[in-house]
N, CA, C, O and CB atoms as a CASP TS submission, in Angstrom:
PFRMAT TS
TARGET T0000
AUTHOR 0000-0000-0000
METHOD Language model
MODEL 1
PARENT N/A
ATOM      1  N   UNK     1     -63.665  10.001  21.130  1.00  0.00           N
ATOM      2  CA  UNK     1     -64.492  10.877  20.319  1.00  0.00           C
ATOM      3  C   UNK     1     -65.309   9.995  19.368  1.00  0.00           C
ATOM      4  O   UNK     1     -64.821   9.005  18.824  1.00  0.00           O
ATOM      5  CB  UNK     1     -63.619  11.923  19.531  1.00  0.00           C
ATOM      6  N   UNK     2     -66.367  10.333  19.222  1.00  0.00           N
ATOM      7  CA  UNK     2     -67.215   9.281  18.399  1.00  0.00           C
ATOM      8  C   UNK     2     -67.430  10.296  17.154  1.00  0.00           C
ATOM      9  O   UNK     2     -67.177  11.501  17.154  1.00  0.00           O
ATOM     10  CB  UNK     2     -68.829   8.647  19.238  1.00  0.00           C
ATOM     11  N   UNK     3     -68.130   9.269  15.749  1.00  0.00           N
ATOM     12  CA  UNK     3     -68.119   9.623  14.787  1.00  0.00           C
ATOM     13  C   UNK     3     -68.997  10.694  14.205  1.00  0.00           C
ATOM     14  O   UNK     3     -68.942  11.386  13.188  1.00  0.00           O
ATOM     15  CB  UNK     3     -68.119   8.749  14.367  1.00  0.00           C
ATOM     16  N   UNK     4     -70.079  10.545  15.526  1.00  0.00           N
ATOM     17  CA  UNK     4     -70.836  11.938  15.217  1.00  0.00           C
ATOM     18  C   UNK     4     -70.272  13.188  15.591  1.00  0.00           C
ATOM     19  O   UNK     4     -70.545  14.143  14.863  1.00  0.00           O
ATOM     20  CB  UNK     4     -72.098  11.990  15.850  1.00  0.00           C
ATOM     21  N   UNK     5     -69.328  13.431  16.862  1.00  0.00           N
ATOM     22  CA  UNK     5     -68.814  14.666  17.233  1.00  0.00           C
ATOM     23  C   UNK     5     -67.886  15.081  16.042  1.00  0.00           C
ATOM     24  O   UNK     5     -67.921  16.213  15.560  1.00  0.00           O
ATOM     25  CB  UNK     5     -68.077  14.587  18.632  1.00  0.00           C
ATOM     26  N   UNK     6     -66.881  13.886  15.509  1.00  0.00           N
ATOM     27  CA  UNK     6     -66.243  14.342  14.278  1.00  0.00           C
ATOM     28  C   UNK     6     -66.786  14.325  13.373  1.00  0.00           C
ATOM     29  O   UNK     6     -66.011  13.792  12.580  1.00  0.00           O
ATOM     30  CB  UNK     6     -65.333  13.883  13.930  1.00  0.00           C
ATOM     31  N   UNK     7     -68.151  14.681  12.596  1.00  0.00           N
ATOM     32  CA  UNK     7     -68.988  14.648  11.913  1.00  0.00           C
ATOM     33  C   UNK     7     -69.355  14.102  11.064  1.00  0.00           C
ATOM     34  O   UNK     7     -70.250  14.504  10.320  1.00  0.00           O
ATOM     35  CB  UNK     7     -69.063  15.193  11.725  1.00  0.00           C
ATOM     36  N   UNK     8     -68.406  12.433  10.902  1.00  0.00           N
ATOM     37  CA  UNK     8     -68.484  11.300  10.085  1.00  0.00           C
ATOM     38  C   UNK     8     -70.023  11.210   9.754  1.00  0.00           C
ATOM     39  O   UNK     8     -70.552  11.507   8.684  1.00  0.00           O
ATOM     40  CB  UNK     8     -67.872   9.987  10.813  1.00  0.00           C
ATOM     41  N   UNK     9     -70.775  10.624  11.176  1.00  0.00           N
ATOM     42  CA  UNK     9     -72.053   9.964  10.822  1.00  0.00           C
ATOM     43  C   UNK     9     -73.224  11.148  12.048  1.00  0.00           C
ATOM     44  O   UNK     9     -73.092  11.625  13.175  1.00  0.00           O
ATOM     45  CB  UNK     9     -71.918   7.795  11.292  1.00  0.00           C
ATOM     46  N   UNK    10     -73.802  11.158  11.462  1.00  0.00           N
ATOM     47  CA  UNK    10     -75.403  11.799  12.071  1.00  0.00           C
ATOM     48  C   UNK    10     -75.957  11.053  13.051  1.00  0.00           C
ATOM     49  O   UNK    10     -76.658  11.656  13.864  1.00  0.00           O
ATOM     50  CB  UNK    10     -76.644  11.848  10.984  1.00  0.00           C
ATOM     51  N   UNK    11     -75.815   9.896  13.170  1.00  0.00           N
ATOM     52  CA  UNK    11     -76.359   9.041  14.103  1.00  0.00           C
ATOM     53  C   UNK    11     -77.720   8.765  14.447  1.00  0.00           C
ATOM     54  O   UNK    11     -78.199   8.494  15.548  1.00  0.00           O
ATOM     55  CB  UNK    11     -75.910   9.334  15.036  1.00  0.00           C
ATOM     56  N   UNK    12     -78.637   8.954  12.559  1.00  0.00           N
ATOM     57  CA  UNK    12     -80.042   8.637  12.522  1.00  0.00           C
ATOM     58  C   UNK    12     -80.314   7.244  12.308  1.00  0.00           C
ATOM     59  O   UNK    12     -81.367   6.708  12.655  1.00  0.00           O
ATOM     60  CB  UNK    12     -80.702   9.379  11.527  1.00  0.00           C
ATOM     61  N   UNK    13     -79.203   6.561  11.639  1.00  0.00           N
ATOM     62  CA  UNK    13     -79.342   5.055  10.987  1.00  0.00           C
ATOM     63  C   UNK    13     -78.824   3.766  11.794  1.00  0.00           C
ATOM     64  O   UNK    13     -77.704   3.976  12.260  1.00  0.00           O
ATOM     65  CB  UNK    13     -78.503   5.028   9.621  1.00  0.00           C
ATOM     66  N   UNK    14     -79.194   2.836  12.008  1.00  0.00           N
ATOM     67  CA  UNK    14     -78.141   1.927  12.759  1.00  0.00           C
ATOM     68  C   UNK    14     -78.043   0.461  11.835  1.00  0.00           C
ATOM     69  O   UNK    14     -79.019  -0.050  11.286  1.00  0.00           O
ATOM     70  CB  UNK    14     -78.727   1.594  14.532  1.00  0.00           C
ATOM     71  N   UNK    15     -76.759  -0.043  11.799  1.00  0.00           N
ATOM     72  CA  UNK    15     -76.829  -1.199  11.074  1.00  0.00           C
ATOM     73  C   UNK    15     -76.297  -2.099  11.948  1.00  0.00           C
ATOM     74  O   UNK    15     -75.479  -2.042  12.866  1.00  0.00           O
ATOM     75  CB  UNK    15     -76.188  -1.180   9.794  1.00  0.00           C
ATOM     76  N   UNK    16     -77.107  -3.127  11.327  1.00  0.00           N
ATOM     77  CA  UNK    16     -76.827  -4.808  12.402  1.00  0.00           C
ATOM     78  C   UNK    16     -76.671  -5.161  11.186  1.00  0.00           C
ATOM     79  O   UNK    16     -77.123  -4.827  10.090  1.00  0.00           O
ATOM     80  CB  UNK    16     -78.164  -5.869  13.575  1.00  0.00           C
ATOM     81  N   UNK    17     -75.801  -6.048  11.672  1.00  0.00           N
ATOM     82  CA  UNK    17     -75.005  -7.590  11.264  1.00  0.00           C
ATOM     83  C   UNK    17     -75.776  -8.645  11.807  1.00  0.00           C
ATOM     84  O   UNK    17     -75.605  -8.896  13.000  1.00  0.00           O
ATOM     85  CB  UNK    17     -73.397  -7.827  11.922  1.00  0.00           C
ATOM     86  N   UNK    18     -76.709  -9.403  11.066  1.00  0.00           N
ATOM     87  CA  UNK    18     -77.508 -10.513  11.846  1.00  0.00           C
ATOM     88  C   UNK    18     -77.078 -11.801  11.224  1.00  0.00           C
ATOM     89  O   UNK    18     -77.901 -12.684  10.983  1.00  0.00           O
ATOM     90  CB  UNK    18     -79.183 -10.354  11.747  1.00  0.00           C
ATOM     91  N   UNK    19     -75.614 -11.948  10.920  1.00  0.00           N
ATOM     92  CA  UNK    19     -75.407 -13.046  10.253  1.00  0.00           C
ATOM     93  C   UNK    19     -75.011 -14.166  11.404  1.00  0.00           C
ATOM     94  O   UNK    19     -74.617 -14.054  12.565  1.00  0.00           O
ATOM     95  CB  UNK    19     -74.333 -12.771   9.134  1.00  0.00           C
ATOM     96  N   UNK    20     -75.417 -15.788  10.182  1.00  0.00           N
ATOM     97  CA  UNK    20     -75.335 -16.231  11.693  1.00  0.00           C
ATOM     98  C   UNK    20     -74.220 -17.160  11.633  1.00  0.00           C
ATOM     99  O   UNK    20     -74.046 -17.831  10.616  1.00  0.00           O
ATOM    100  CB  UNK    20     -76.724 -16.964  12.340  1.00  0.00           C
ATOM    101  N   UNK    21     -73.454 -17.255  12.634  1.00  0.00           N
ATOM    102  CA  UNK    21     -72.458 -18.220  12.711  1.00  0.00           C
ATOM    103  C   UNK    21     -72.563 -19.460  13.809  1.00  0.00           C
ATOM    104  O   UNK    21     -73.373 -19.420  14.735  1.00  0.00           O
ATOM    105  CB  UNK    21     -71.274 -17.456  12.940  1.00  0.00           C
ATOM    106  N   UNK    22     -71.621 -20.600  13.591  1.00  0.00           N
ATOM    107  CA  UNK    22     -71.891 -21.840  14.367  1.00  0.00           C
ATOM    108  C   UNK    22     -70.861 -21.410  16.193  1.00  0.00           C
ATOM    109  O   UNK    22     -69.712 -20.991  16.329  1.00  0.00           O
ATOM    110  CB  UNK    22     -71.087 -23.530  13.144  1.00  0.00           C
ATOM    111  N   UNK    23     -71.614 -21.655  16.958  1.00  0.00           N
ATOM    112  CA  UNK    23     -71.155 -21.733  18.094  1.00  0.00           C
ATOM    113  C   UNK    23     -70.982 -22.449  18.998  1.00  0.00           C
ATOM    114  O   UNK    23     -71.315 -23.468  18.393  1.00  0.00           O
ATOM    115  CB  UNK    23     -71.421 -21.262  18.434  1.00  0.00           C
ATOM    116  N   UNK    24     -70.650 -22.921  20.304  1.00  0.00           N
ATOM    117  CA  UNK    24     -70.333 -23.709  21.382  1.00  0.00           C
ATOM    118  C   UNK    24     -71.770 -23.346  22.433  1.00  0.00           C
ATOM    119  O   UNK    24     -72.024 -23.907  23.499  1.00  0.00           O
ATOM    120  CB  UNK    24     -68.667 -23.257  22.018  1.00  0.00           C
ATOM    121  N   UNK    25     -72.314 -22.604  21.982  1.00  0.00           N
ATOM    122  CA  UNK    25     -72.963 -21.824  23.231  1.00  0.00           C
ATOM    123  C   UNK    25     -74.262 -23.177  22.738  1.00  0.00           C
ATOM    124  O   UNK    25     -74.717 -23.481  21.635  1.00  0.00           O
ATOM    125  CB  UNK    25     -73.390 -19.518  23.105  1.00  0.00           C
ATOM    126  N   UNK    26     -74.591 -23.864  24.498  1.00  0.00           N
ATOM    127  CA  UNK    26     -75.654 -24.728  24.335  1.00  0.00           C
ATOM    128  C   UNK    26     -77.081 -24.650  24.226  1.00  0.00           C
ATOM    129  O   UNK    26     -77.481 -23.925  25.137  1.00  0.00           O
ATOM    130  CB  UNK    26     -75.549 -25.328  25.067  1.00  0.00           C
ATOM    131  N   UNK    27     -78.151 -25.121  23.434  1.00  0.00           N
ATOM    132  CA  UNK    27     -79.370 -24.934  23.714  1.00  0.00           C
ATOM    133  C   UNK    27     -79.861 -24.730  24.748  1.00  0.00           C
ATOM    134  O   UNK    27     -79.437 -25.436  25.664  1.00  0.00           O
ATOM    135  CB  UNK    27     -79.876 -25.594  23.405  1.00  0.00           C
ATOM    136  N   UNK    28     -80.866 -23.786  25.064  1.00  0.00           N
ATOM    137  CA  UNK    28     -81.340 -23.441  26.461  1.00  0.00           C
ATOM    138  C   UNK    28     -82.495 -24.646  26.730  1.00  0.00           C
ATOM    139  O   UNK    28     -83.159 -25.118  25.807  1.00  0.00           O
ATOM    140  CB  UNK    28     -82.019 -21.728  26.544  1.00  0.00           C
ATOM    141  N   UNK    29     -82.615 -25.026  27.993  1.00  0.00           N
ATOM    142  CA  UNK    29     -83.880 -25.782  28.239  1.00  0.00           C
ATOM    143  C   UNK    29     -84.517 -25.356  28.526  1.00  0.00           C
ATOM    144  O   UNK    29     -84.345 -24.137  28.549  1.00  0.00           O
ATOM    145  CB  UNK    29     -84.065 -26.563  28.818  1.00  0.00           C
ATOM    146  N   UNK    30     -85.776 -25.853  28.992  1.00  0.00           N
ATOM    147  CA  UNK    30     -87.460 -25.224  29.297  1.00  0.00           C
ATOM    148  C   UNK    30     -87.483 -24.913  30.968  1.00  0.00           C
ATOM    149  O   UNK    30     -88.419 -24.445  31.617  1.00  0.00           O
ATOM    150  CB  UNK    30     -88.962 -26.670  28.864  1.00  0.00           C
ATOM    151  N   UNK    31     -86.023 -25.364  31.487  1.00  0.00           N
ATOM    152  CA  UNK    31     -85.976 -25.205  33.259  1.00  0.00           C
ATOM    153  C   UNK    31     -85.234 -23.715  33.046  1.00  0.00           C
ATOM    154  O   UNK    31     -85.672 -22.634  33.439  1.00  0.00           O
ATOM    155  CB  UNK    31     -84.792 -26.691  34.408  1.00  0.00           C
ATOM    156  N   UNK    32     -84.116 -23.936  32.389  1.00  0.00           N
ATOM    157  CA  UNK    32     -83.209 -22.299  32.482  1.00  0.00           C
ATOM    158  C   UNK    32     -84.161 -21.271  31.421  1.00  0.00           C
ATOM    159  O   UNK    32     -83.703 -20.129  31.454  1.00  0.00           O
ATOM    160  CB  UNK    32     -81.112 -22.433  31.658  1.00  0.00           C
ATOM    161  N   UNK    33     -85.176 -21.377  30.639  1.00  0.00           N
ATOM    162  CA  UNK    33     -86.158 -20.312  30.504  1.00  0.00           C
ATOM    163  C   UNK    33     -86.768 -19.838  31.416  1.00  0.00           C
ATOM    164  O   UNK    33     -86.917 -18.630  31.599  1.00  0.00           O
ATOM    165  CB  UNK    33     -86.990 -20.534  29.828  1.00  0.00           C
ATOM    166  N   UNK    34     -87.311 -20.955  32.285  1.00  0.00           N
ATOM    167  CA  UNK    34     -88.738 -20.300  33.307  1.00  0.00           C
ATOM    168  C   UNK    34     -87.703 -19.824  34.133  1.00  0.00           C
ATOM    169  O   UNK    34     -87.898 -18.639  34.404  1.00  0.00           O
ATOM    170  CB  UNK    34     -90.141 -21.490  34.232  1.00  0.00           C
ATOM    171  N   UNK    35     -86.580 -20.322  34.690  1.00  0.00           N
ATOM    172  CA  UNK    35     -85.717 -19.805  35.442  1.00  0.00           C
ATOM    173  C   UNK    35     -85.442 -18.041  35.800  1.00  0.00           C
ATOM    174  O   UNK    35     -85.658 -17.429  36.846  1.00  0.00           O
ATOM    175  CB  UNK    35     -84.710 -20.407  34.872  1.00  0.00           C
ATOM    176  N   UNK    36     -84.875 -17.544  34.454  1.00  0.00           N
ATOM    177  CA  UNK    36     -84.530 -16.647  33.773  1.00  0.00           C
ATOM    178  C   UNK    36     -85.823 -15.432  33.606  1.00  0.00           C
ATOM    179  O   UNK    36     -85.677 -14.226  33.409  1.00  0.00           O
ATOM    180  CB  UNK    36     -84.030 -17.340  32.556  1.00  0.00           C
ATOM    181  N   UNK    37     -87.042 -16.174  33.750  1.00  0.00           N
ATOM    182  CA  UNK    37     -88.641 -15.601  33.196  1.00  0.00           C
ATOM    183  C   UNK    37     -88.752 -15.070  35.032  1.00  0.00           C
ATOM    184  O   UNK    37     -88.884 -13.942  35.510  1.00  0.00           O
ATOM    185  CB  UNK    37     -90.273 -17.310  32.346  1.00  0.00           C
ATOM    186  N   UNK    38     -88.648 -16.249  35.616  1.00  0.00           N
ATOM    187  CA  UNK    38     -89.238 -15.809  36.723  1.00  0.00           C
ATOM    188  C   UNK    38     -87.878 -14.646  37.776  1.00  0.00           C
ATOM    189  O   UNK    38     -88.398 -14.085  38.740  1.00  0.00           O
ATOM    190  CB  UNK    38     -89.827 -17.427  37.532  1.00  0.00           C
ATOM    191  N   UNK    39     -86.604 -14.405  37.609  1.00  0.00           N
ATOM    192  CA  UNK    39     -85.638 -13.503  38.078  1.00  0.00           C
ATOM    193  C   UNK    39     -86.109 -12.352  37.300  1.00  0.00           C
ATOM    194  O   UNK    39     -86.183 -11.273  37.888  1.00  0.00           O
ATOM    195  CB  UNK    39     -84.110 -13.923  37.869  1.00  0.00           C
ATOM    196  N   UNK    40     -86.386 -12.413  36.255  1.00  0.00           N
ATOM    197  CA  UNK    40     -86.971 -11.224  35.707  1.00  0.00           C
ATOM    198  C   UNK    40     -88.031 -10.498  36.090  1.00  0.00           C
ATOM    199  O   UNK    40     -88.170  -9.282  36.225  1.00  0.00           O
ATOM    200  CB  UNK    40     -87.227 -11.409  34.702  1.00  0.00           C
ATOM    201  N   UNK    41     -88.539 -11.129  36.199  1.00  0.00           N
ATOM    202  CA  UNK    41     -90.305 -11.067  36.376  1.00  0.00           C
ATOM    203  C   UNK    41     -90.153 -10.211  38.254  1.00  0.00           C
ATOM    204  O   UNK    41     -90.785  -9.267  38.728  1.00  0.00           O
ATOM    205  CB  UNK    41     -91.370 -13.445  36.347  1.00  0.00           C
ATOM    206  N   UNK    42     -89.207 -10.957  38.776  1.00  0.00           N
ATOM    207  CA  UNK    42     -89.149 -10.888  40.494  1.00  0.00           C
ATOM    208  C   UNK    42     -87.999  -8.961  40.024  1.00  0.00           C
ATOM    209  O   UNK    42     -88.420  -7.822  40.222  1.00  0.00           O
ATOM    210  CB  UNK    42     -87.790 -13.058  41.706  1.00  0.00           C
ATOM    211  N   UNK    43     -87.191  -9.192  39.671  1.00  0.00           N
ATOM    212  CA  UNK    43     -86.706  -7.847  39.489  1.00  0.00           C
ATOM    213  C   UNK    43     -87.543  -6.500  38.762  1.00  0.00           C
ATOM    214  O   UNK    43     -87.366  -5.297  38.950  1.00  0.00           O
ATOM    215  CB  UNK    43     -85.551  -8.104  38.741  1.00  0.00           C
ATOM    216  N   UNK    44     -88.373  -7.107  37.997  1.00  0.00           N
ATOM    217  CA  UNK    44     -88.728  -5.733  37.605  1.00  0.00           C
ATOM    218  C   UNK    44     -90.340  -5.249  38.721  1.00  0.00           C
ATOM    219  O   UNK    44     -90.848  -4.130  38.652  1.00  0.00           O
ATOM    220  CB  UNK    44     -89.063  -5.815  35.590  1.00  0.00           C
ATOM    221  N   UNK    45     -90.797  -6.216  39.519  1.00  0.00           N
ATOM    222  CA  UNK    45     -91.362  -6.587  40.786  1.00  0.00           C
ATOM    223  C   UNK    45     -91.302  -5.713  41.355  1.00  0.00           C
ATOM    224  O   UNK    45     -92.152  -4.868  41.635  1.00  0.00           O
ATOM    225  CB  UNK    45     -90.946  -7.502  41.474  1.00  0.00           C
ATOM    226  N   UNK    46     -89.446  -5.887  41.793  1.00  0.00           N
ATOM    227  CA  UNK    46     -89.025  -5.279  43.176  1.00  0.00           C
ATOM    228  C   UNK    46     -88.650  -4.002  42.703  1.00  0.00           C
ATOM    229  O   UNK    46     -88.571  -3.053  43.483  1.00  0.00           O
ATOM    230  CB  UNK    46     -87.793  -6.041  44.037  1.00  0.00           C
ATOM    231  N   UNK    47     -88.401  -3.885  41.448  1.00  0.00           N
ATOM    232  CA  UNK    47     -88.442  -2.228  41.594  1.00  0.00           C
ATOM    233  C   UNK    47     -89.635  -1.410  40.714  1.00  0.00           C
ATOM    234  O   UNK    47     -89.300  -0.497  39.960  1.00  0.00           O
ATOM    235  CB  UNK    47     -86.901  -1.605  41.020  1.00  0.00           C
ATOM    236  N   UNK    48     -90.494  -1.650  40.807  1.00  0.00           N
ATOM    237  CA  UNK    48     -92.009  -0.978  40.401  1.00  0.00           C
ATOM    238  C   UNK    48     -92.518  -0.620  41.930  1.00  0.00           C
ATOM    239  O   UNK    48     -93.448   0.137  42.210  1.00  0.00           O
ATOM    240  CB  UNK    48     -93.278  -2.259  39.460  1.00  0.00           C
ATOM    241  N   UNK    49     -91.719  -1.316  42.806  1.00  0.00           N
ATOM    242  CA  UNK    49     -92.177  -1.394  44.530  1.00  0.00           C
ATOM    243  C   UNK    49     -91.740  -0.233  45.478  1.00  0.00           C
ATOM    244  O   UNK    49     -92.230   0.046  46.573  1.00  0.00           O
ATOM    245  CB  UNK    49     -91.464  -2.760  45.287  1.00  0.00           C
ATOM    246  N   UNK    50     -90.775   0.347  44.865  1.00  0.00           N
ATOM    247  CA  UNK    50     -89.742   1.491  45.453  1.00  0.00           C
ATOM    248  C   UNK    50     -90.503   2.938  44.565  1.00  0.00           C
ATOM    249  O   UNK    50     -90.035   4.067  44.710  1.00  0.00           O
ATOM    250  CB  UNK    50     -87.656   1.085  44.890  1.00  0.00           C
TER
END
């Protein structure tokens, strides 16, 4: 049950947490961008095609 059915919250507002913390996760390079650009690019492709 979520907080709007129990009538806690209305569910007009949303809050983020954009704080930032240190991680393991590695810098992306300029090969796994275009990489990533172009699977994208090919998926939203193949379904504008259907």
């Amino acid at each position: 049950m979520t907080a709007k059915d129990q009538g806690i919250e209305k569910g007009r507002t949303v809050a983020i947490d954009s704080t930032v913390t240190e991680s393991d996760i590695k810098p992306p390079c300029d090969s796994d961008l275009l990489a990533s650009s172009v699977k994208e690019i090919c998926r939203l492709l193949e379904r504008d095609k259907h």
